[in-house]
N, C-alpha and C positions, 0 to 999 in steps of 0.2 A: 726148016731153019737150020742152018750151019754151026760151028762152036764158035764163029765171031761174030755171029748176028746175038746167040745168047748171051753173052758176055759181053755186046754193049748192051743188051736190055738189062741187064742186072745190074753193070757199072751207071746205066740212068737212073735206075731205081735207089741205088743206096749212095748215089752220090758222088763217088769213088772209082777209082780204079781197084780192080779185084787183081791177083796175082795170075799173071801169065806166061810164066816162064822167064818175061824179065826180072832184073832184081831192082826192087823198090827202096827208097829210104825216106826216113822219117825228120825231118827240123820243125823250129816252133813257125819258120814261112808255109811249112804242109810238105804236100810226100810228093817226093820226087822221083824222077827212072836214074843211073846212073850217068843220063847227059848232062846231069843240074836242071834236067825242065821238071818245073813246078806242075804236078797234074793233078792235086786234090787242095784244094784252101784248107789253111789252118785250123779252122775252125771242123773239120773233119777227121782231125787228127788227133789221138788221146796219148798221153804219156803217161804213167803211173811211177811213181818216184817212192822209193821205201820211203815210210817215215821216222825211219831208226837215222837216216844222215840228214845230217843238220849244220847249217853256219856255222863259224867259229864263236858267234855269239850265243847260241842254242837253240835260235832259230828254225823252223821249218825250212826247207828249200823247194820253191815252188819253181811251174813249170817259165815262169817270169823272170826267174834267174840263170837260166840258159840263153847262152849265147846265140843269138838268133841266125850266125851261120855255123854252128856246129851241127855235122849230120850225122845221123844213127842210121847205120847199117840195116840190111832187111832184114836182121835179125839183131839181138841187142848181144852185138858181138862189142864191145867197148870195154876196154879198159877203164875208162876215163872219160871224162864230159866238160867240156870246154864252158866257165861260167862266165856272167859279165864280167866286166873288170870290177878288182875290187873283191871279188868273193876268191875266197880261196879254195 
């Protein structure tokens, strides 16, 4: 067995694309390569958000209030996070 035959038996097993030297990104559509092709459904994808930020109303900010085309880097390299409208 080769290192691409491994690595699609593990990417069928867990669902996913595993890291392969490309660089992957994360939105609430699921994780993408950097052509914009979608290669994991959303439901695959985990975000963990501090719960110290919060709406202007005191609100929790769930992963519901991201902007469904803003995309996180392969790594959480962002400044900043793009919310529906309306949230500031």
């Amino acid at each position: 067995m080769d290192a691409c035959d491994i690595m699609n038996t593990l990417e069928s097993m867990v669902g996913m694309k595993v890291i392969d030297g490309r660089n992957y990104g994360a939105s609430v559509k699921g994780q993408y390569d950097l052509d914009g092709n979608i290669v994991t459904s959303p439901d695959k994808v985990r975000f963990v958000i501090d719960p110290s930020l919060t709406k202007p109303d005191g609100s929790s900010i769930d992963v519901k209030d991201l902007d469904e085309e803003f995309l996180f880097g392969n790594a959480i390299t962002v400044g900043g996070v793009s919310f529906k409208a309306g949230l500031v």
